[in-house]
Backbone as JSON Lines, residues from 0, in Angstrom:
{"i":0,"aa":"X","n":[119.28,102.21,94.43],"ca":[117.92,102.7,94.62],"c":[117.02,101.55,95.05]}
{"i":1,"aa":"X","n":[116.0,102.09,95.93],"ca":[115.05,101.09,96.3],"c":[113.72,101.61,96.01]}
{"i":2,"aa":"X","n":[112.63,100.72,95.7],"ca":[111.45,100.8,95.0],"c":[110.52,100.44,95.83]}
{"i":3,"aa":"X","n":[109.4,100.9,96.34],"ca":[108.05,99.99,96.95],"c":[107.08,101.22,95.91]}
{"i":4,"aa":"X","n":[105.95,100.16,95.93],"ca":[104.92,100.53,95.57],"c":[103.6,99.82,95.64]}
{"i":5,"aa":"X","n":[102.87,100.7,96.34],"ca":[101.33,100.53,96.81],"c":[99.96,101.46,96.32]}
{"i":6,"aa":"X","n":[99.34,100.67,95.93],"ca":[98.09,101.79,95.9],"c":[98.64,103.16,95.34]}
{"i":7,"aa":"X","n":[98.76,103.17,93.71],"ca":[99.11,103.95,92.78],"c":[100.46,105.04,93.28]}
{"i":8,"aa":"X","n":[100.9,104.39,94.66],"ca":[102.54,105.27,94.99],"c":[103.44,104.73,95.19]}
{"i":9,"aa":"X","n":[104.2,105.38,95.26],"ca":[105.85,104.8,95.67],"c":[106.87,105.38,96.41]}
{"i":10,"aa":"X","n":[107.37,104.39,97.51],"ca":[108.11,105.16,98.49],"c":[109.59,105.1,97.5]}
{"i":11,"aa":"X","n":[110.31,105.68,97.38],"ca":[111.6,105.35,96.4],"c":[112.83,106.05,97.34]}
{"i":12,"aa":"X","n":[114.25,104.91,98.05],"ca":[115.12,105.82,99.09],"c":[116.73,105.46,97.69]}
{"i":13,"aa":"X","n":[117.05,106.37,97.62],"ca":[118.18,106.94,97.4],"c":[117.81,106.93,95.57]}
{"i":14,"aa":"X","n":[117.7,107.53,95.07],"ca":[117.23,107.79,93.79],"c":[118.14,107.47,92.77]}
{"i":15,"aa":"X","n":[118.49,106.78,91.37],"ca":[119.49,106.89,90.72],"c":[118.43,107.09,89.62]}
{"i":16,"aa":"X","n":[119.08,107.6,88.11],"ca":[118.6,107.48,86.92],"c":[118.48,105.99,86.36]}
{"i":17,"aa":"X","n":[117.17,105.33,86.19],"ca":[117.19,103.85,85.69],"c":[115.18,104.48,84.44]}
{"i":18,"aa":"X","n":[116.1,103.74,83.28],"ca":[114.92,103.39,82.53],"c":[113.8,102.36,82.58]}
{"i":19,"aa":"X","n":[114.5,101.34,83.46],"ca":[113.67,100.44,83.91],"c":[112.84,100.78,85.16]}
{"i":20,"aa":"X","n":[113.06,101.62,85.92],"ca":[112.62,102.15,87.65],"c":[111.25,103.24,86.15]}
{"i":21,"aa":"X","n":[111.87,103.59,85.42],"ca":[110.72,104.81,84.92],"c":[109.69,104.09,84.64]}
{"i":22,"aa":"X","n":[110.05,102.7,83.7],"ca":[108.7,102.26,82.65],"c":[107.92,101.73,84.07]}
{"i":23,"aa":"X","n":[108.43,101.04,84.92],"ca":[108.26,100.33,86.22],"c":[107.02,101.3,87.16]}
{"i":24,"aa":"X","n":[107.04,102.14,87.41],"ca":[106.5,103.2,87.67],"c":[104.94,104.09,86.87]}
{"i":25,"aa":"X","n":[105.32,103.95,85.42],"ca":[104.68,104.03,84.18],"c":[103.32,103.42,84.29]}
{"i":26,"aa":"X","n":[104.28,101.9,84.47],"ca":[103.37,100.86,84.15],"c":[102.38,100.63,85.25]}
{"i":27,"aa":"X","n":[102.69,100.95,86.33],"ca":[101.97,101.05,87.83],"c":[100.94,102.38,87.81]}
{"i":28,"aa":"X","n":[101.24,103.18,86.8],"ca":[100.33,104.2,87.0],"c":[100.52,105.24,88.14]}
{"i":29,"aa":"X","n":[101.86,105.06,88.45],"ca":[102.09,105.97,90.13],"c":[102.07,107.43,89.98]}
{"i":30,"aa":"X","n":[101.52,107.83,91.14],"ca":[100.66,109.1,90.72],"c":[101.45,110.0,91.85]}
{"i":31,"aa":"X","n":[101.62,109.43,92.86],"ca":[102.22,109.9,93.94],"c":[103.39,109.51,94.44]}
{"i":32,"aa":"X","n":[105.21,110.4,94.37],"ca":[106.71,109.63,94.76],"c":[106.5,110.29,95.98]}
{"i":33,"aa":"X","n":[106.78,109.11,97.2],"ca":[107.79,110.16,98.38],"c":[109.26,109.36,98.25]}
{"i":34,"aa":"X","n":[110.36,110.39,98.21],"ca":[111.87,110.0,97.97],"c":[112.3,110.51,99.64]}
{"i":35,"aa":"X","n":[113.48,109.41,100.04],"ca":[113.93,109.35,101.1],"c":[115.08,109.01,101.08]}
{"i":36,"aa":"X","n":[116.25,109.93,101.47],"ca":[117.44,109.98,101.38],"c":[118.26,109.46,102.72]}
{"i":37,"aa":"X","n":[119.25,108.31,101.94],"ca":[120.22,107.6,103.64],"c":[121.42,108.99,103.5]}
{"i":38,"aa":"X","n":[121.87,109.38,102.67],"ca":[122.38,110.69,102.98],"c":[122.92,111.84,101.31]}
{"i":39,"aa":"X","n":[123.92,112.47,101.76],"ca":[123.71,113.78,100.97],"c":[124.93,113.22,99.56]}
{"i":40,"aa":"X","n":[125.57,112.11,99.61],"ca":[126.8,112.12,98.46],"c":[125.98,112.06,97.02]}
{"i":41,"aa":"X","n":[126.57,111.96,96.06],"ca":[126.01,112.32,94.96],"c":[125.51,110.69,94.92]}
{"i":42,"aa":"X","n":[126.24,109.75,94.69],"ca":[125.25,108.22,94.3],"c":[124.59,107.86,95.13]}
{"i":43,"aa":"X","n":[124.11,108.54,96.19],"ca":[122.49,108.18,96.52],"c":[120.79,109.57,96.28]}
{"i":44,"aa":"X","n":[121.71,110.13,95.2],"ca":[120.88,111.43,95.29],"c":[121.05,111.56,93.82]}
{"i":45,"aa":"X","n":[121.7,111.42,92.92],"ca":[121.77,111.5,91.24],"c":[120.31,111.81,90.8]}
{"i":46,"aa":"X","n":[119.32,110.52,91.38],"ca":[118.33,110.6,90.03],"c":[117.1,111.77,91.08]}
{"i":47,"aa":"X","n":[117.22,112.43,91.67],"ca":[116.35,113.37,92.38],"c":[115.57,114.0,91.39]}
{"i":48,"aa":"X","n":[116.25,114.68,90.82],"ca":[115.82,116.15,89.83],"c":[115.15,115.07,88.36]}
{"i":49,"aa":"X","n":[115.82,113.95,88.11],"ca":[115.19,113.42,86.91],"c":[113.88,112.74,87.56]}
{"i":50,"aa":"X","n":[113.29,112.55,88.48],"ca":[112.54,112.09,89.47],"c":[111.27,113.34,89.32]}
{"i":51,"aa":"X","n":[111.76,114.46,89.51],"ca":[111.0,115.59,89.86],"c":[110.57,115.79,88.52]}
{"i":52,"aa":"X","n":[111.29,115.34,87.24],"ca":[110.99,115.49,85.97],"c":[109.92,114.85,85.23]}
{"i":53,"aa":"X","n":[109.87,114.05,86.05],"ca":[108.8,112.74,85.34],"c":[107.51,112.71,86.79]}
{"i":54,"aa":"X","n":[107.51,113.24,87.59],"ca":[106.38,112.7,88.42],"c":[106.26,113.53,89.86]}
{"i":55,"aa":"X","n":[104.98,113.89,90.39],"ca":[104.83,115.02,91.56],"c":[105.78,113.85,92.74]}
{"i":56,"aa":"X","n":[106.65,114.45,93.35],"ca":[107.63,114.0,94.06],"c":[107.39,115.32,95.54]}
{"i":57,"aa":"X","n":[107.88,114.35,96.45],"ca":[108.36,115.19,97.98],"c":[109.58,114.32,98.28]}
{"i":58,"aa":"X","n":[110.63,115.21,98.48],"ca":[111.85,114.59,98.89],"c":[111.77,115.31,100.88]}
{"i":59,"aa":"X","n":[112.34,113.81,101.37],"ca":[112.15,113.97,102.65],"c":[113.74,113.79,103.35]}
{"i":60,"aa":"X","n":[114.64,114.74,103.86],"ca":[115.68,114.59,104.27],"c":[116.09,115.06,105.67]}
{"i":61,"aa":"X","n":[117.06,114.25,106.39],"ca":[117.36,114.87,107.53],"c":[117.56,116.19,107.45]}
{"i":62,"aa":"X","n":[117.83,117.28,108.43],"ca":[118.53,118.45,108.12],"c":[120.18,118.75,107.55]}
{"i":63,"aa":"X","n":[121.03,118.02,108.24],"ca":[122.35,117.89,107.68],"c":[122.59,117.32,106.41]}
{"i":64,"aa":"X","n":[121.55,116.92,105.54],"ca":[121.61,116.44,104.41],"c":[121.0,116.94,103.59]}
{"i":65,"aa":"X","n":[119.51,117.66,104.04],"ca":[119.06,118.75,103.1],"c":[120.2,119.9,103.32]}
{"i":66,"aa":"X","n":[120.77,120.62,103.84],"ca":[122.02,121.46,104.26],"c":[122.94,121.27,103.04]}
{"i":67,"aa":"X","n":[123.55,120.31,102.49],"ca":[124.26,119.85,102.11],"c":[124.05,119.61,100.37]}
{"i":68,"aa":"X","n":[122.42,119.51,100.06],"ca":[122.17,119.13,99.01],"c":[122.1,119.52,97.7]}
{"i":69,"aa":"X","n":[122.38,121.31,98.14],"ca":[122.41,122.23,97.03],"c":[123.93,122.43,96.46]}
{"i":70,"aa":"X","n":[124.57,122.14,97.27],"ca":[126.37,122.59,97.08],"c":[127.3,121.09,96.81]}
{"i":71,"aa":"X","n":[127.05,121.46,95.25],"ca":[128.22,120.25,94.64],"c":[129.43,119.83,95.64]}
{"i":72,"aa":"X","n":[129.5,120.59,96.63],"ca":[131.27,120.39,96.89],"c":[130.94,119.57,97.97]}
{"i":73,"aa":"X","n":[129.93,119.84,99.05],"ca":[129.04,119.1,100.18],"c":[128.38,118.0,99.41]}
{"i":74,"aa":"X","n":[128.06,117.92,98.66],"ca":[127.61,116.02,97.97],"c":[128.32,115.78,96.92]}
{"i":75,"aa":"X","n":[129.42,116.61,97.08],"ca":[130.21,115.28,96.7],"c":[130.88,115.11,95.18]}
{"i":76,"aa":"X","n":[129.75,115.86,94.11],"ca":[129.3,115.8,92.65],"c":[130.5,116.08,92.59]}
{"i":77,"aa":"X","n":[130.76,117.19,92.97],"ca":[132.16,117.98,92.3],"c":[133.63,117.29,92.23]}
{"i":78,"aa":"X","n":[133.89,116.36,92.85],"ca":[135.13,115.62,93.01],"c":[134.43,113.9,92.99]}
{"i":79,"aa":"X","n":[133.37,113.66,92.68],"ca":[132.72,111.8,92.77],"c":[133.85,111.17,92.01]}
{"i":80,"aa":"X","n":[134.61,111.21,90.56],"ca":[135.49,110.74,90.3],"c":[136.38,110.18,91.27]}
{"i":81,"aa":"X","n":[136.83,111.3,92.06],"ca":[138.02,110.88,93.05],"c":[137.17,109.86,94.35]}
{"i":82,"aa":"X","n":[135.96,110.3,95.09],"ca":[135.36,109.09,95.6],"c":[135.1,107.88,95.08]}
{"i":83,"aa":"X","n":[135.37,107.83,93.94],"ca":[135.05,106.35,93.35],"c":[135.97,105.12,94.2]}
{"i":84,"aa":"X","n":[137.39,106.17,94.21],"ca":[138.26,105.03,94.93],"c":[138.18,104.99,96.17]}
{"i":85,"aa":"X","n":[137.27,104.96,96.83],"ca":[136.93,104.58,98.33],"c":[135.98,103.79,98.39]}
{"i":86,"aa":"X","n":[135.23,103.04,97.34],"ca":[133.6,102.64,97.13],"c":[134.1,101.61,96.73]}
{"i":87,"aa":"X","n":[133.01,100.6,97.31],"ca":[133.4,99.13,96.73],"c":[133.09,99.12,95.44]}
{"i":88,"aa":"X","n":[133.76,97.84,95.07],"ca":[133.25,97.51,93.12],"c":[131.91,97.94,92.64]}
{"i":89,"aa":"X","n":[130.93,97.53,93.85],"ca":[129.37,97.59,93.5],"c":[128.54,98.68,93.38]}
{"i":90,"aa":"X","n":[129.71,99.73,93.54],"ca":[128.91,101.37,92.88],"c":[128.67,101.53,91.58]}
{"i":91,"aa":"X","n":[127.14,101.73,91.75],"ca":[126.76,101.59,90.59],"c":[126.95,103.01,89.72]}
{"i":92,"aa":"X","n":[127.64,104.21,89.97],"ca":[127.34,104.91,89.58],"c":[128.96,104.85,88.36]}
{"i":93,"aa":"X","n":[129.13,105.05,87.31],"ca":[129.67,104.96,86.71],"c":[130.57,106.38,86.9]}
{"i":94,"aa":"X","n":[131.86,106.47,86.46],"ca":[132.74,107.4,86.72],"c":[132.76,108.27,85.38]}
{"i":95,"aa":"X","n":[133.34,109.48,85.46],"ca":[133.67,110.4,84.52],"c":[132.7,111.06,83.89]}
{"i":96,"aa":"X","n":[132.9,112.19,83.58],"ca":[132.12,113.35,83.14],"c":[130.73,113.98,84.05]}
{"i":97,"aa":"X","n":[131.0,113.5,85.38],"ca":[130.05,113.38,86.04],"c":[129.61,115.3,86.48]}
{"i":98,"aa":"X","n":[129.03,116.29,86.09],"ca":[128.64,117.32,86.1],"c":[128.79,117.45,87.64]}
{"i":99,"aa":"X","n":[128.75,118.99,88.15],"ca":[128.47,119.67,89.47],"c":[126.92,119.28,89.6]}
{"i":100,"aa":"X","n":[126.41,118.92,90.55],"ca":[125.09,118.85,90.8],"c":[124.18,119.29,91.69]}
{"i":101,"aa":"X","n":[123.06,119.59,92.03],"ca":[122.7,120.55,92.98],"c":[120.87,119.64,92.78]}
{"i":102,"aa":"X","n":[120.33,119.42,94.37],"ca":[119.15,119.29,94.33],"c":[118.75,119.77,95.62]}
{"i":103,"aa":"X","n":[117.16,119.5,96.37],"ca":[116.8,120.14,97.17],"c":[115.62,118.99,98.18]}
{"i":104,"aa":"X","n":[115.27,119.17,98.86],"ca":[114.39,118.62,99.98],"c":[113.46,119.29,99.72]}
{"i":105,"aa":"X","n":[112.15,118.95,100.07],"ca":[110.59,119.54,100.28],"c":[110.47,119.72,101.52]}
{"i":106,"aa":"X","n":[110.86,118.95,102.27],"ca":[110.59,118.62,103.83],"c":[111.92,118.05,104.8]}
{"i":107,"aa":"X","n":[111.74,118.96,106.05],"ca":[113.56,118.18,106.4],"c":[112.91,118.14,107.95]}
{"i":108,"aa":"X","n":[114.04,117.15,109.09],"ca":[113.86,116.92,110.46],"c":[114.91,117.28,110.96]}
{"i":109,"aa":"X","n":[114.82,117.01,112.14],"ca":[116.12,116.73,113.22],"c":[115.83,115.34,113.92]}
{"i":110,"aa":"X","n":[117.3,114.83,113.9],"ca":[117.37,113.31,114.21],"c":[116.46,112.24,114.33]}
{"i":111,"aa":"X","n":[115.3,112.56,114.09],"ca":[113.98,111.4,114.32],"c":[112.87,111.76,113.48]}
{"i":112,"aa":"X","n":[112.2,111.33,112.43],"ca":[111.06,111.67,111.41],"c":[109.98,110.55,111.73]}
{"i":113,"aa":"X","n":[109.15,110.0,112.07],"ca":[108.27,108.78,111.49],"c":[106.95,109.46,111.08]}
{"i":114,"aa":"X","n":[106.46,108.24,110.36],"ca":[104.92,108.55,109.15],"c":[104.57,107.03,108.75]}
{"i":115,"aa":"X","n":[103.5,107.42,108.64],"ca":[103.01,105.96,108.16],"c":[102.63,106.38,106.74]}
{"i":116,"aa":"X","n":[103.18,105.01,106.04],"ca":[102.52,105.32,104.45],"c":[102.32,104.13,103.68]}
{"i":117,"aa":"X","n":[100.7,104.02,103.59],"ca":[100.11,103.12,103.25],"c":[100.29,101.78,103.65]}
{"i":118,"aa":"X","n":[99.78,102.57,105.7],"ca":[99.58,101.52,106.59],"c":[101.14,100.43,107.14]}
{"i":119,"aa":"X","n":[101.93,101.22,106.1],"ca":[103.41,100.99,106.63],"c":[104.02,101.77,107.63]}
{"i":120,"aa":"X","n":[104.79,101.33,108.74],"ca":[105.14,102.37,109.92],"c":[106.72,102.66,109.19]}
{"i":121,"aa":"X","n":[107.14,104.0,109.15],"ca":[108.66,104.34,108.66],"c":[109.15,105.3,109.19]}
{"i":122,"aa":"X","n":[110.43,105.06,109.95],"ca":[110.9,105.76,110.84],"c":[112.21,105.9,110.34]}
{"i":123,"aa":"X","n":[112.37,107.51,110.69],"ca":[114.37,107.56,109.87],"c":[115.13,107.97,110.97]}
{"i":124,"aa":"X","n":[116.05,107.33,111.17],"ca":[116.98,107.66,112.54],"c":[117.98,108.07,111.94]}
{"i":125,"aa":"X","n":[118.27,109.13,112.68],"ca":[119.82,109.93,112.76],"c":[121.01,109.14,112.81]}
{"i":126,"aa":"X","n":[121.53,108.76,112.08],"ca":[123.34,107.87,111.95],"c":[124.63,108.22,111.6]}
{"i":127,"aa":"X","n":[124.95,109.68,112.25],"ca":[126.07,110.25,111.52],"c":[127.25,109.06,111.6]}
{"i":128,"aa":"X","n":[128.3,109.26,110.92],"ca":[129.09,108.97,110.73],"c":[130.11,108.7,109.29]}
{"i":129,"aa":"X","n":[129.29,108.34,108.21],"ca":[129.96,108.45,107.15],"c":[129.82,109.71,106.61]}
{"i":130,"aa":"X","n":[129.06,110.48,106.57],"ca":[128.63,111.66,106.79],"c":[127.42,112.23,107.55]}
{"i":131,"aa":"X","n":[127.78,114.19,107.41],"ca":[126.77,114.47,108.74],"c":[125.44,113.7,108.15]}
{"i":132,"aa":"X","n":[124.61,113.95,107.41],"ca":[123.37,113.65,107.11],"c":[122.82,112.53,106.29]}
{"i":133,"aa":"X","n":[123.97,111.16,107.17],"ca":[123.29,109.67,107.21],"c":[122.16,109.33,107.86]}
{"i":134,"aa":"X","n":[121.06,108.86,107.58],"ca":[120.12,108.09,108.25],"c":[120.39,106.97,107.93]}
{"i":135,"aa":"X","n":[119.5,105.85,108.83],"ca":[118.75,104.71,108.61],"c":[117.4,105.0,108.78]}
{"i":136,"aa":"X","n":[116.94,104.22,107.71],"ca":[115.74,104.05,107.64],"c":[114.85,102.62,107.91]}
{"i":137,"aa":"X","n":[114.0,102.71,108.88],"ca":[113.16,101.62,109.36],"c":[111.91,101.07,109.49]}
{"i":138,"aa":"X","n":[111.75,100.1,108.44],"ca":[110.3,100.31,107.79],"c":[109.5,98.9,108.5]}
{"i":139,"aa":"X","n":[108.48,99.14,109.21],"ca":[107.72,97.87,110.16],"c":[108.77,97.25,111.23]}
{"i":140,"aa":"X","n":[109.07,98.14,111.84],"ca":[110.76,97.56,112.6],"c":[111.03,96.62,112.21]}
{"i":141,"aa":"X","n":[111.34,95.87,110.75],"ca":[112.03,94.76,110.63],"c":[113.2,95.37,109.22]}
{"i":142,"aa":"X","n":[112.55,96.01,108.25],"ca":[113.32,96.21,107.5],"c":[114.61,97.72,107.23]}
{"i":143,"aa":"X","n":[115.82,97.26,107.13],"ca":[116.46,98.45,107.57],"c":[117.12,99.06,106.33]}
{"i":144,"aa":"X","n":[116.97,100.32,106.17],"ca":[117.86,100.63,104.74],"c":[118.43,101.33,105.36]}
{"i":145,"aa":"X","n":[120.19,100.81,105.31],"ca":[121.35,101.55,105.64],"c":[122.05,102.28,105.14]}
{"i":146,"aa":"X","n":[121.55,102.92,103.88],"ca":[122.69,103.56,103.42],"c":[124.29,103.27,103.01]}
{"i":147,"aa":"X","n":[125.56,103.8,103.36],"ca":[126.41,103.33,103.65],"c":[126.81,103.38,105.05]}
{"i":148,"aa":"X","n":[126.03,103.41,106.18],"ca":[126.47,102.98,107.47],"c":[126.69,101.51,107.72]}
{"i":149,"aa":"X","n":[126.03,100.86,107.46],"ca":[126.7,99.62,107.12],"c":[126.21,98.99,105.55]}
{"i":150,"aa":"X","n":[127.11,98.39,105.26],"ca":[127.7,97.53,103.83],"c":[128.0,95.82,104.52]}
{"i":151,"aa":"X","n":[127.65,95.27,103.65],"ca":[128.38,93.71,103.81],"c":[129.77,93.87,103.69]}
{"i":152,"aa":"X","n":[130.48,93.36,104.38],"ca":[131.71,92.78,104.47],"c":[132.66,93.79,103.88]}
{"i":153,"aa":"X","n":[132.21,95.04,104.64],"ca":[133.01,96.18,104.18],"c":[132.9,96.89,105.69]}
{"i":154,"aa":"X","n":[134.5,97.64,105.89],"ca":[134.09,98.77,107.02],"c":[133.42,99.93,106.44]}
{"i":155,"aa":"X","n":[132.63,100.77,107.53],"ca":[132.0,101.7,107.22],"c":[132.93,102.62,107.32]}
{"i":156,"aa":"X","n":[132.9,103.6,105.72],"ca":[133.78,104.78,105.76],"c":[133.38,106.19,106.42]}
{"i":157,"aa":"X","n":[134.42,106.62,106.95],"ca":[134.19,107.69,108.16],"c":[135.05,108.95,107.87]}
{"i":158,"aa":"X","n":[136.46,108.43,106.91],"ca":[137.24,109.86,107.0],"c":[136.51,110.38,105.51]}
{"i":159,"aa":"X","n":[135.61,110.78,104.74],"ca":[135.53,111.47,103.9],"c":[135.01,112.64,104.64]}
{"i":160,"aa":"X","n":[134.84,113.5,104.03],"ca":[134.65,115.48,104.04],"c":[132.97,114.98,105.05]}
{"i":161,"aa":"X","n":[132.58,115.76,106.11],"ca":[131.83,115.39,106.95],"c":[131.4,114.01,107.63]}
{"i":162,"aa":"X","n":[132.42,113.36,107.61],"ca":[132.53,111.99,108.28],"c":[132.77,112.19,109.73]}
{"i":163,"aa":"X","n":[132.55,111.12,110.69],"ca":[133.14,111.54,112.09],"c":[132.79,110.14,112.43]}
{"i":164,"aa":"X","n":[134.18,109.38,113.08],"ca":[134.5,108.3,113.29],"c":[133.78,108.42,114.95]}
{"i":165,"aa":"X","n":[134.15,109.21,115.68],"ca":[133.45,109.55,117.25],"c":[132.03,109.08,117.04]}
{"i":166,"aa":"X","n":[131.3,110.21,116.32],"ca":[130.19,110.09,115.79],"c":[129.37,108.67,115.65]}
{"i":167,"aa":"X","n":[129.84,108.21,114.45],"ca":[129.78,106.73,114.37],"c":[129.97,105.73,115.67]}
{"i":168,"aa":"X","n":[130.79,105.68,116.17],"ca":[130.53,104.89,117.04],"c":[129.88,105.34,118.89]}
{"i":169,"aa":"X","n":[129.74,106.64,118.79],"ca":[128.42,107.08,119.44],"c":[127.77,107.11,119.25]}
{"i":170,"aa":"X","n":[126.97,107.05,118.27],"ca":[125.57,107.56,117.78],"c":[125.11,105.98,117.32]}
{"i":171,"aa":"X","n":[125.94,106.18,116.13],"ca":[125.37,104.86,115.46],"c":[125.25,103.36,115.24]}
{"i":172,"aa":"X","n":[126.69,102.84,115.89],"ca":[126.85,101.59,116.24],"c":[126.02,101.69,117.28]}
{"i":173,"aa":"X","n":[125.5,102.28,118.39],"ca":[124.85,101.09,119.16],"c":[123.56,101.66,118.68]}
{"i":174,"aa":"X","n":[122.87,102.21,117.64],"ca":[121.3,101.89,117.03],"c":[121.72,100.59,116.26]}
{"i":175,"aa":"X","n":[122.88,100.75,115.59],"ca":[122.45,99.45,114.8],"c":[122.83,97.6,115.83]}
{"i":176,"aa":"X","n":[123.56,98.04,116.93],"ca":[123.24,97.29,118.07],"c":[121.98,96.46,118.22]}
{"i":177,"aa":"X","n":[121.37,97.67,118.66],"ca":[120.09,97.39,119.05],"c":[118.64,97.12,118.37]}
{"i":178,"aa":"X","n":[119.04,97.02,116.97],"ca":[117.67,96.39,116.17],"c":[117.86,95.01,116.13]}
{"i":179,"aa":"X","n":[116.47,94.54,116.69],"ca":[116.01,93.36,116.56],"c":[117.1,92.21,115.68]}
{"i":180,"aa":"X","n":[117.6,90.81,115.98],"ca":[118.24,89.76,115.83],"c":[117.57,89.22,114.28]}
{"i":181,"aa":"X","n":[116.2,89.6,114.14],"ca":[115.54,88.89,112.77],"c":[115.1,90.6,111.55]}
{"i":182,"aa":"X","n":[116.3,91.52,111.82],"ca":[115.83,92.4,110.6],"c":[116.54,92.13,109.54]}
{"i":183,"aa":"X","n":[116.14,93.14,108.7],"ca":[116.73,92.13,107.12],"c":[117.22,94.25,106.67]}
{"i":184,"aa":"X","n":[118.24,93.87,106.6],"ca":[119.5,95.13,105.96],"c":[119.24,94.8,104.5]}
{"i":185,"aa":"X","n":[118.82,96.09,104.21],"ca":[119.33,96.81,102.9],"c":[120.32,98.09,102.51]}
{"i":186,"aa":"X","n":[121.36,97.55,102.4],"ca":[122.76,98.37,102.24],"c":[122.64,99.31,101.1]}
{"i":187,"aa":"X","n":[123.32,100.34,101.08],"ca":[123.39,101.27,99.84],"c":[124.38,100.77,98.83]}
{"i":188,"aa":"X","n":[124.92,99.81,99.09],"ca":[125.61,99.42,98.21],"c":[125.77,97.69,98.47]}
{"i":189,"aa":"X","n":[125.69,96.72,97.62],"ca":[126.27,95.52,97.56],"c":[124.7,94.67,97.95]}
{"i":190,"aa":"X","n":[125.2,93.49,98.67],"ca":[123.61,92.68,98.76],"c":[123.23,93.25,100.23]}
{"i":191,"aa":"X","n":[121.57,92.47,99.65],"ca":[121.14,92.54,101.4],"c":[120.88,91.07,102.1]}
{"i":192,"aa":"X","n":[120.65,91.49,103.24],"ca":[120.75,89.97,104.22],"c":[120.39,90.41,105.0]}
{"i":193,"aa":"X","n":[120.01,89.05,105.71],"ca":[119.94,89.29,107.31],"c":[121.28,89.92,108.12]}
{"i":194,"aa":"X","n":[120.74,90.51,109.36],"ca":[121.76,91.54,109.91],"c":[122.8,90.16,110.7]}
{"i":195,"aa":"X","n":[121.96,89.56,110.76],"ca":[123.53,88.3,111.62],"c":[124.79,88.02,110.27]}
{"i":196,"aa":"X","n":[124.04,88.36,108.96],"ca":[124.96,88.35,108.11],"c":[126.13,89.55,107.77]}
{"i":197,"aa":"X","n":[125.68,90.9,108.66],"ca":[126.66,91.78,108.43],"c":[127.37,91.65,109.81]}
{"i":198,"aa":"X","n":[128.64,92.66,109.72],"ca":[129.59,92.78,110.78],"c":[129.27,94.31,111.24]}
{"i":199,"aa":"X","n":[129.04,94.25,112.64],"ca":[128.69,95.95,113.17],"c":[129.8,95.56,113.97]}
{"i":200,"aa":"X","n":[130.53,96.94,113.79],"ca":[131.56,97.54,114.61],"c":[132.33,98.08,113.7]}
């Protein structure tokens, strides 16, 4: 999960359950969540509904990922045990007893969304490939939250249940080509860095 917060809100992209993200929030007085999803599997979407529990929230998702978000079997919930073994060490989501899960979007696009929020420019681009309803997200064209389209020093996974390896390297290797030499990647999983520090292809 990632956190910004400005002027009593918070942009928050891939949601998990954290007691520290709550008091954090608490303590800021945030009055207003927009949640933004890199795509539909269950460990970037877990803490949605406990999100909606604690604070007026708009979840903002591509269409292939709002599509996807109500049906345990399409994110994933229903079998995440068995995805565990495709995920690097640094998933944070802990294994077993993990329930069927089901959440929802407020607001959905097709392949291109931008908005400014609080004088920040944020733009979500379409990135199928690990699944249908990956984005990246691109905040002041410098900062990039990738989701799992790209990871440090990991290939990007493509054969799970709506993956498409074609895809990926039509669509999405050459966006992530083509951002700027000085952006700074934030991966859905593991560290972030500068992008000369990851491997695209």
């Amino acid at each position: 999960m990632y956190l910004m917060i400005c002027n009593n809100k918070a942009l928050i992209i891939d949601p998990c359950v954290s007691n520290d993200a709550l008091q954090l929030l608490k303590d800021k007085n945030i009055i207003d969540v927009i949640v933004l999803l890199t795509h539909e599997h269950y460990d970037h979407i877990s803490g949605v509904n406990w999100l909606r529990d604690n604070f007026d929230c708009k979840v903002i998702a591509i269409d292939q990922c709002a599509q996807n978000l109500p049906d345990p079997k399409r994110n994933a919930s229903a079998y995440f045990d068995t995805l565990l073994l495709f995920h690097s060490p640094e998933t944070k989501v802990s294994g077993g007893d993990i329930e069927p899960y089901s959440c929802k979007a407020d607001e959905t696009f097709t392949d291109y969304h931008c908005f400014n929020w609080e004088n920040h420019k944020v733009e979500i681009i379409h990135s199928p490939g690990h699944s249908e309803g990956s984005v990246c997200i691109l905040i002041d064209d410098m900062f990039v939250f990738t989701g799992d389209s790209l990871i440090k020093g990991n290939a990007t996974i493509t054969r799970l249940p709506g993956g498409s390896k074609r895809k990926y390297y039509e669509i999405t290797l050459p966006f992530l080509n083509s951002l700027p030499k000085d952006s700074i990647i934030y991966p859905g999983h593991g560290e972030s860095g500068s992008i000369i520090e990851f491997t695209i292809g």
